[in-house]
N, C-alpha and C positions, 0 to 999 in steps of 0.2 A: 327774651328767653334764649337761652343759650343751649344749641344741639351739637352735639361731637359731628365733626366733620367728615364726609366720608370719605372711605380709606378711597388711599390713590398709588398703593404698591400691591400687586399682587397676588404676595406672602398673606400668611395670617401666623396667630398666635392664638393656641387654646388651651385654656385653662381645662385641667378634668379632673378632676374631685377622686380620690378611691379612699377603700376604707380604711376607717379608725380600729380597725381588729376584726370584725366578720368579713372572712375574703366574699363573702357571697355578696354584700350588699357593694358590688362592684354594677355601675350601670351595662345596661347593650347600648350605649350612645358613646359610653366613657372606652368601651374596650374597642370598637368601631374606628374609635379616634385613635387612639393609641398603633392601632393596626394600617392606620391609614398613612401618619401623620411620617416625614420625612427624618424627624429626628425628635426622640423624647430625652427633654430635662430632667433632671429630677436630684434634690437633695442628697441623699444617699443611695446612692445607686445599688449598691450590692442589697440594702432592703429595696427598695423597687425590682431588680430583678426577679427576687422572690414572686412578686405580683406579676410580670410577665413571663414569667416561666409559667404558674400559674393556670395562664389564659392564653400559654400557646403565643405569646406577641416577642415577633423576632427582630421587632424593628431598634435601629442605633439606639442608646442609651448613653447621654452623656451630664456630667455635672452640672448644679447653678444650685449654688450655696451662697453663706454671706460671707465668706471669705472669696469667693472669686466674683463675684458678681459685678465690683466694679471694671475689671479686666476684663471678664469676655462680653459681658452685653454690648460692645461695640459690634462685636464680631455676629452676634446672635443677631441682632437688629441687621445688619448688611445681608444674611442669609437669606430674611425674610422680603429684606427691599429686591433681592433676586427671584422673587420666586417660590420659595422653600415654606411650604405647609408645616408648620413644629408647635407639638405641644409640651407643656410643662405641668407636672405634677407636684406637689409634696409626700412628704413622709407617710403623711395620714390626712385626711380630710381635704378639703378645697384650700389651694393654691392660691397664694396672695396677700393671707388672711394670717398676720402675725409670723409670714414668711416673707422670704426674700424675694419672691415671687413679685412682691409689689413694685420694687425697680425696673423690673426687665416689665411688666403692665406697661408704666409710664414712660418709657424708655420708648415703647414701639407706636404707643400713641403718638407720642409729638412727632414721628416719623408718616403719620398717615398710616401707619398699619391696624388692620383688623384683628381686633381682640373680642374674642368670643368664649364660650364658658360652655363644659358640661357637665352639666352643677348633677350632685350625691352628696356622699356621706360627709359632714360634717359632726364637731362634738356638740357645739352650742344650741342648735335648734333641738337636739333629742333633750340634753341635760335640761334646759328650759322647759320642754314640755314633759317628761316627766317628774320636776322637780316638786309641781304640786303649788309653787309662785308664781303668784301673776304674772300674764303672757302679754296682756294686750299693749304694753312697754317695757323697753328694757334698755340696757347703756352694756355694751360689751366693752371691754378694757385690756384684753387680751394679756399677757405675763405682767405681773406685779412688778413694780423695783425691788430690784435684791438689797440694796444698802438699806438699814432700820427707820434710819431717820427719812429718807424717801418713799419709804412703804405706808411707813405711819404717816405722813402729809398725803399722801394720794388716799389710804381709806377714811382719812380725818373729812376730806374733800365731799363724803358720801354721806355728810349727817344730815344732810337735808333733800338726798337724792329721796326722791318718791318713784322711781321704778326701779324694779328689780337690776343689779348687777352683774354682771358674770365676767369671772375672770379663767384664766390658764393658769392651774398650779405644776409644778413635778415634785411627782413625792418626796425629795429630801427636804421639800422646804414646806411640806404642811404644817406641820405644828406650829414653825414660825410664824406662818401668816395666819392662822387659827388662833394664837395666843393676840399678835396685833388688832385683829378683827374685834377679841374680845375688849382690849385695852380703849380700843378706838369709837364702835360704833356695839358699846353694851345693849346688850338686851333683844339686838336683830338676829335673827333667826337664820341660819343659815342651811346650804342643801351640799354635801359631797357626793358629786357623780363620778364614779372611778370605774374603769374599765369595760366604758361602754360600746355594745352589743357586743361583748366575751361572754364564755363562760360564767365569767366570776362579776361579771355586772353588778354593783352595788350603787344604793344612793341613800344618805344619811341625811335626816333630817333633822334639826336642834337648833340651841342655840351653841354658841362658838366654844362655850364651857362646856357641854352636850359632846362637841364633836371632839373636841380634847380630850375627856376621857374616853371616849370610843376610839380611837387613834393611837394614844398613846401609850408604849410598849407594843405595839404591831409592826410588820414589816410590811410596810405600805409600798403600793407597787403598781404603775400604769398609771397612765395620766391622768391629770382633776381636771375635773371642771368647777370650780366653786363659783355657789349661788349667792348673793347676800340679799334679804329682801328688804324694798321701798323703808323707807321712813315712815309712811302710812302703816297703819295696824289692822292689818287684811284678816280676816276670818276665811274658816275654811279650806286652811292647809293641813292636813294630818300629819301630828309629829310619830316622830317613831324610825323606824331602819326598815327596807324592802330591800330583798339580794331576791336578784333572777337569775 
């Protein structure tokens, strides 16, 4: 059995989750940390400030994107082997998770540094559970390939997946991958979760021809979560469109 080692520098690194669009579902553990912590990461900073203007939090704010990541994690890793308490954020949701986040993780592990988490809002657990497909498995997949012939080998990949899928779309490329889904893996039903806990929260339930024409000609806006269900033929999902 193999246990992570315990840390042997000081430092630590935390991960803190905020939200996907309701500033409220910001945790008191997440903002606690943020307030505490010697220096905040984070993707884009001029939107993160929004978030700590927000909540009052005055603490440094500096970049860790994919374009510098491999440049400063040296520098971030030595901070922490000193000493230095630092958490990192993303844009929206938890940190790590189809971000750059995940190098600077493994960057400070192999150093014996303490990685800890103050887990909130993410998309995939809400879109999952109210998509109305099965929960009790699932395979996340996080951003499709953009190139066609890549896209279509990786949903082709899912003709005999039996738990539900979920991937990260951005609206300019729904229809694309709505039209491939349909070419690919006919006849699976699929769930659009867009702009969840906004305002304008919607999730679409069909199948991929279904969400095609519900799509198409609109100005699609905020991020997807797309659902595609099992290969198995589950009862007991209601089709139809829910906006909250």
């Amino acid at each position: 059995m193999h246990m992570r080692d315990k840390p042997t520098v000081s430092g630590s690194l935390t991960l803190v989750s905020t939200p996907i669009g309701n500033l409220g579902d910001m945790t008191l553990r997440g903002i606690e940390t943020l307030k505490n912590a010697d220096a905040i990461f984070a993707e884009d900073t001029r939107h993160t400030r929004k978030l700590l203007t927000h909540y009052e939090i005055k603490n440094r704010l500096e970049s860790y994107h994919d374009f510098n990541k491999e440049r400063v994690t040296p520098g971030i890793v030595e901070r922490m082997k000193q000493g230095e308490h630092l958490a990192l954020v993303s844009d929206a949701g938890t940190p790590g998770i189809s971000d750059p986040g995940f190098y600077l993780v493994r960057a400070a592990l192999r150093e014996g540094i303490r990685v800890t988490a103050a887990p909130g809002a993410n998309a995939v657990l809400p879109a999952l559970a109210i998509s109305g497909f099965p929960t009790d498995a699932f395979v996340f997949e996080g951003f499709l390939p953009r190139k066609p012939g890549e896209l279509r080998r990786k949903l082709e990949s899912f003709a005999e997946e039996r738990r539900t899928a979920v991937f990260f779309v951005s609206p300019h490329r729904l229809l694309k991958v709505l039209r491939a889904v349909q070419e690919t893996l006919p006849g699976r039903r699929c769930a659009v979760a867009r702009e969840l806990t906004k305002i304008h929260e919607e999730v679409s339930v069909g199948s991929a021809r279904e969400m095609l024409e519900l799509y198409e000609g609109r100005a699609v806006k905020g991020e997807i979560v797309l659902l595609v269900e099992g290969a198995d033929k589950y009862t007991a999902v209601t089709k139809g469109v829910t906006d909250e």
